[in-house]
Each structure stands twice: as structure tokens, then as C-alpha cells.
VOGU-3710 file (C-alpha; in Angstrom, 3 decimals, decimal comma):
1> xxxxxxxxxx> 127,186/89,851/56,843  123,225/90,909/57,617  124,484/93,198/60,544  126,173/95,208/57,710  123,244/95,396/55,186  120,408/96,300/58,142  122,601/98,087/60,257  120,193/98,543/62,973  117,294/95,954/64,273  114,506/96,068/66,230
11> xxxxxxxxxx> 113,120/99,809/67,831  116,137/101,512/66,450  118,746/99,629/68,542  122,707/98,809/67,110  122,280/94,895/65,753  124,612/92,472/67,527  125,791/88,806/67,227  122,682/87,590/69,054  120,596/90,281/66,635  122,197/88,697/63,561
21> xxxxxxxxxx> 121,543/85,679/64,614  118,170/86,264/64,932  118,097/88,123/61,741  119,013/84,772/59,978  115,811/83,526/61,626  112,819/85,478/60,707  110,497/83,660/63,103  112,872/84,673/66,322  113,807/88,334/64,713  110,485/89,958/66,437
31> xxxxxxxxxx> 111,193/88,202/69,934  114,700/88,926/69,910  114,465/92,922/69,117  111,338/92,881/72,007  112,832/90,570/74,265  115,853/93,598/74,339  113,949/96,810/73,814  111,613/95,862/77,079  115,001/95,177/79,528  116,483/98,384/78,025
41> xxxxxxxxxx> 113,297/100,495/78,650  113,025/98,134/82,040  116,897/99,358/82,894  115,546/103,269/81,692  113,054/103,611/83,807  113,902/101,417/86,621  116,994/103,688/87,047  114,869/106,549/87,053  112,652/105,386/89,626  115,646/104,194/91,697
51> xxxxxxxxxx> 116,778/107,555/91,750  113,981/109,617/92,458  113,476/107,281/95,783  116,756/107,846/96,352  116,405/111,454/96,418  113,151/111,545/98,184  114,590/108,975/100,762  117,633/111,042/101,402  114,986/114,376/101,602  113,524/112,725/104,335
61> xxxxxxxxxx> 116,466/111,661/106,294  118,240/115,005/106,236  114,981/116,890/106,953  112,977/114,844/109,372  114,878/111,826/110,648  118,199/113,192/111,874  116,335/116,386/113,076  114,222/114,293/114,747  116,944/112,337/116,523  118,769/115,408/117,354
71> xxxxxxxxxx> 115,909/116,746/119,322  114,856/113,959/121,542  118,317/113,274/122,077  117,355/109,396/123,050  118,158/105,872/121,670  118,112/102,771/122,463  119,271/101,681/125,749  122,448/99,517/124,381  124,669/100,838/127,271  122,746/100,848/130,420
81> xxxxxxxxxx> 123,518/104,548/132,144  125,356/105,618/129,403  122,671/108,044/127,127  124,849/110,161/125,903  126,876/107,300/124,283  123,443/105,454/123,064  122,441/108,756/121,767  125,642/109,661/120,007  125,622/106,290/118,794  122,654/106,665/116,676
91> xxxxxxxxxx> 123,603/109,989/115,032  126,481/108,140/114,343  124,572/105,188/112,664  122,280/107,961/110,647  125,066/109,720/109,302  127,359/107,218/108,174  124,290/105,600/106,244  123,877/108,931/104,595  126,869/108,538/101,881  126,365/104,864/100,641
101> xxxxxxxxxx> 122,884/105,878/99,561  123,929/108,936/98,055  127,414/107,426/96,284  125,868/104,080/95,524  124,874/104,787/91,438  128,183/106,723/91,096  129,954/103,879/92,324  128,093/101,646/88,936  128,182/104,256/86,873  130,675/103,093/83,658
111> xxxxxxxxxx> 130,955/106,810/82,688  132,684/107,833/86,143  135,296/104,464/86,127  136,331/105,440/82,329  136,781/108,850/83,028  138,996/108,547/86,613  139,762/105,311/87,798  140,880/107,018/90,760  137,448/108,848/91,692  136,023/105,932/91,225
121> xxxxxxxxxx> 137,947/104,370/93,894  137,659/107,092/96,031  133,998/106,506/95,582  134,137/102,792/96,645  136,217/103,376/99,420  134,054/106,167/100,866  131,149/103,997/100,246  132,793/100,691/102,133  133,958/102,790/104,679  130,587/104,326/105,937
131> xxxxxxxxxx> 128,762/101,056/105,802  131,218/99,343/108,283  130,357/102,206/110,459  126,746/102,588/109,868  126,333/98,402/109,919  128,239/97,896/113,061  126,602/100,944/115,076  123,370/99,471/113,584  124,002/96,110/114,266  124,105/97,261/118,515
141> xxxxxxxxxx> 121,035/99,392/117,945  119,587/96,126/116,615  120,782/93,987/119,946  118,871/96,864/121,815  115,612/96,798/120,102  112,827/96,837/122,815  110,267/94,997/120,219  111,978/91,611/120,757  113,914/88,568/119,394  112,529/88,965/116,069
151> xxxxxxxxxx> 113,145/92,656/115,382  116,635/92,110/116,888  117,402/88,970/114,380  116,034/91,113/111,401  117,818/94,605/112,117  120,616/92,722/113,208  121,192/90,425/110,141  120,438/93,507/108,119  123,714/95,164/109,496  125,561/91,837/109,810
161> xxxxxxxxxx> 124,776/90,685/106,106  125,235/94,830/105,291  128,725/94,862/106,475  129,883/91,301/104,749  128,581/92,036/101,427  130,763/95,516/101,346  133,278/93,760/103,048  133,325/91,037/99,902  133,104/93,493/97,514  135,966/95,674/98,404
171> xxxxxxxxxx> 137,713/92,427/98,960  137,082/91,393/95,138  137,773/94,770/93,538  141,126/95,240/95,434  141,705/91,409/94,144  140,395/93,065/90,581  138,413/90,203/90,169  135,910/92,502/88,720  133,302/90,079/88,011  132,807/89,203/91,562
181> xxxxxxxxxx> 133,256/92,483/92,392  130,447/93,384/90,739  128,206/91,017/92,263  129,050/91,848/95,827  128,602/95,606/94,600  125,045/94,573/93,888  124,145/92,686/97,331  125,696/95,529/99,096  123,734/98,330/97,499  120,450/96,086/97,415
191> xxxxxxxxxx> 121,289/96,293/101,736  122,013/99,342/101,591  118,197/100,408/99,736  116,878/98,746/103,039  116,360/102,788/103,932  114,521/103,153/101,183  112,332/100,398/101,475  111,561/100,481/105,465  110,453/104,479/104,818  107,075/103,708/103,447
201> xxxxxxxxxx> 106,491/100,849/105,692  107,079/102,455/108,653  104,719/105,713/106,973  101,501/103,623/105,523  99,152/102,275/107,411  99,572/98,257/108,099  97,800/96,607/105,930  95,539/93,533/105,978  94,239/94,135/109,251  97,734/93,591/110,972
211> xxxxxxxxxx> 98,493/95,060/114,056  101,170/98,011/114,144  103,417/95,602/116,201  103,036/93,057/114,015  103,874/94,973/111,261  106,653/96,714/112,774  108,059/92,852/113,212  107,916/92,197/109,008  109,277/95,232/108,454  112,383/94,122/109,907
221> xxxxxxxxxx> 112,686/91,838/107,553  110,895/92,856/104,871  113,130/95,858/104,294  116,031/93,782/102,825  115,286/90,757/101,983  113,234/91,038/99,198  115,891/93,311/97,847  118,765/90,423/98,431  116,589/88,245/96,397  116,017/90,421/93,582
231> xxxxxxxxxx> 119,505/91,166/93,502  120,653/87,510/93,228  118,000/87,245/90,453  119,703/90,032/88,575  123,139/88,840/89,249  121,918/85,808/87,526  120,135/86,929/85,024  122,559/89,561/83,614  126,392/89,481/82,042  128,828/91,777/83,650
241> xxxxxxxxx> 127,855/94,509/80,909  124,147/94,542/82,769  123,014/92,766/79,426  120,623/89,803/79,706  122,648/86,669/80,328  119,948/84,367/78,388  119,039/84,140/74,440  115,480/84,704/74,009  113,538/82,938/71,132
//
């Protein structure tokens, strides 16, 4: 077979059925071994870019934002009279949000499921378990936003659509249907980088002319749902190895 004579194909990558095939094909060898080497750099470094937001994002929480929180001691008014509840209900919501973010890649991580199935799980359930915390708290911050119907709808489908997604995906993996597992995993962390997202919106300056306000407003959306689309479009794109889905050439 050509796999055995070559060996390897392409930027020094292990040939495969689709290489071969290509292989057979001179005029779709060169596509082929590109098409692959740019998603596994784009995987590389996209990983590596995930994670150093991560860490910064997490940085910022634990120094600034919960600090913060815990010395104005307010919130938002979701219990009339009641501040001490509104305010313990936030640190609450902060908290809780804290572990998804930082457990997320473990939970994806193949090396961590081959090694202990069972850390793995405890992984996932620590993960699921925070979220319904940190989405429900979040989803009554959200019906006590003071910036209106439309900052209420986006926080508040954030948390709702936050919750469901984890909900789904600990649903699938205790089914072991670990295909759809996999792609509620995905929606659920792509939520749960809504932290990371609405940082440097809320930090930079509003762009094209926009009003704080009215950037506040897109925020609220623009946080997480630009991440649930490009989620989808990898779940579509990609088997449940993370390899591309589509022959290329």
C-alpha cells in the first residue's frame, strides 16, 4: 500500500486513509497535506490562545471582580429590602462561575478520560454542577438589570441557554451517548467563555461612535452568541476525534 512505502505525508504528519487517497492522486496530494497541517496548527494555536484568555480572564476575576463585589457589598435589587440576600446572591453567581472556566479544557482533554475515567467524571460533574448554580443566580441578576428589556433578554438567555446546554450534556454522557455528549460539551463551554468575551467589551472603549449604553446593550448579547455560532460551526465541521469532518481536494 503507498501509506507503507511513504510512511509520512505532507509537513511531517502520520499518512492516513484520506492521505493515501490523496497520495494516489498527485494533483489533490498538496491540498490534502495543507488542507490538514493549517487545522492542526489552527487547533495548536487556537488552544493556546484559548488558554492564555482563560488564565488572564480568571486573573481578573479573582483579583479585581470578586474584590470588587466584596467591597461595595451591593447588587442588583432582585429582592426589594432584602440586600444582604441580593448581595450574597452575586458572590454566589461569581464564584460558582469560577470552576467551569477553570475545569472546562480538562473536561476535553483525551489524556485525562484515558488515564481516570473517574476524574474525569468528577470533572464533569463539578463542572455541571457550578453552572446550574452560577446560570440560575445569573439568570435573577439578569431579571434585575436596571438597563432594560434588552439587557434582561440577553443576560437572561445567556443563563437560561447556559444551564440547558450543561443540562443536555450531562444528560447525554450519563446516557453514554458520547457523540452527543460531546456536542452539548461544546455549546456549554462556548456559554460558559461568555466571561471571557464580555471582559474586553466592558474594558475598551465603544467603538464606532456608540454610546456606552448602547454598547453596554450589544454586549449582552454579543458575549455569547457569536460563540454559540462558532460552536455549531465546529460541531459541524469536525468528527468526534476533533478531525475535519469534510475531504478537501
Amino acid at each position: 500500500p503507498v501509506w507503507r512505502e511513504t510512511g509520512r505525508v505532507g509537513f511531517g504528519m502520520q499518512a492516513s486513509k484520506a492521505a493515501t487517497s490523496a497520495l494516489r492522486n498527485p494533483k489533490t496530494a498538496p491540498r490534502a497535506g495543507l488542507v490538514k497541517a493549517i487545522w492542526e496548527r489552527f487547533q495548536l494555536y487556537g488552544f493556546a490562545g484559548l488558554s492564555t484568555a482563560i488564565a488572564l480572564t480568571l486573573a481578573f476575576v479573582l483579583l479585581i471582580s470578586l474584590p470588587v463585589a466584596l467591597h461595595n457589598k451591593t447588587a442588583s435589587p432582585i429582592f426589594p429590602d432584602k440586600a444582604q440576600l441580593n448581595f450574597a446572591i452575586l458572590v454566589v453567581h461569581i464564584i460558582t462561575a469560577i470552576p467551569p472556566l477553570a475545569l472546562g479544557m480538562f473536561a476535553f482533554s483525551r489524556r485525562v478520560r484515558n488515564a481516570s475515567l473517574r476524574v474525569h467524571r468528577w470533572i464533569g460533574t463539578t463542572y455541571c454542577v457550578a453552572i446550574w448554580i452560577s446560570a440560575a443566580t445569573g439568570v435573577l441578576l439578569a431579571l434585575a438589570n436596571q438597563h432594560g428589556i434588552i439587557a434582561k433578554l440577553g443576560f437572561g438567555g445567556l443563563g437560561v441557554g447556559w444551564f440547558l446546554t450543561t443540562y443536555l450534556a450531562y444528560k447525554t454522557g450519563r446516557a453514554k451517548d458520547i457523540v452527543n455528549h460531546r456536542r452539548w460539551m461544546i455549546r456549554s463551554y462556548a456559554l460558559t467563555l461568555a466571561v471571557v468575551s464580555i471582559r474586553p467589551m466592558f474594558l475598551m472603549q465603544p467603538p464606532f461612535g456608540l454610546e456606552a449604553e448602547a454598547w453596554f446593550l450589544i454586549a449582552t448579547w454579543a458575549c455569547w452568541v457569536p460563540n454559540l455560532c462558532l460552536a455549531e460551526l465546529y460541531i459541524r465541521a469536525t468528527k468526534p476525534n476533533g478531525k475535519l469532518k469534510y475531504a478537501f481536494g
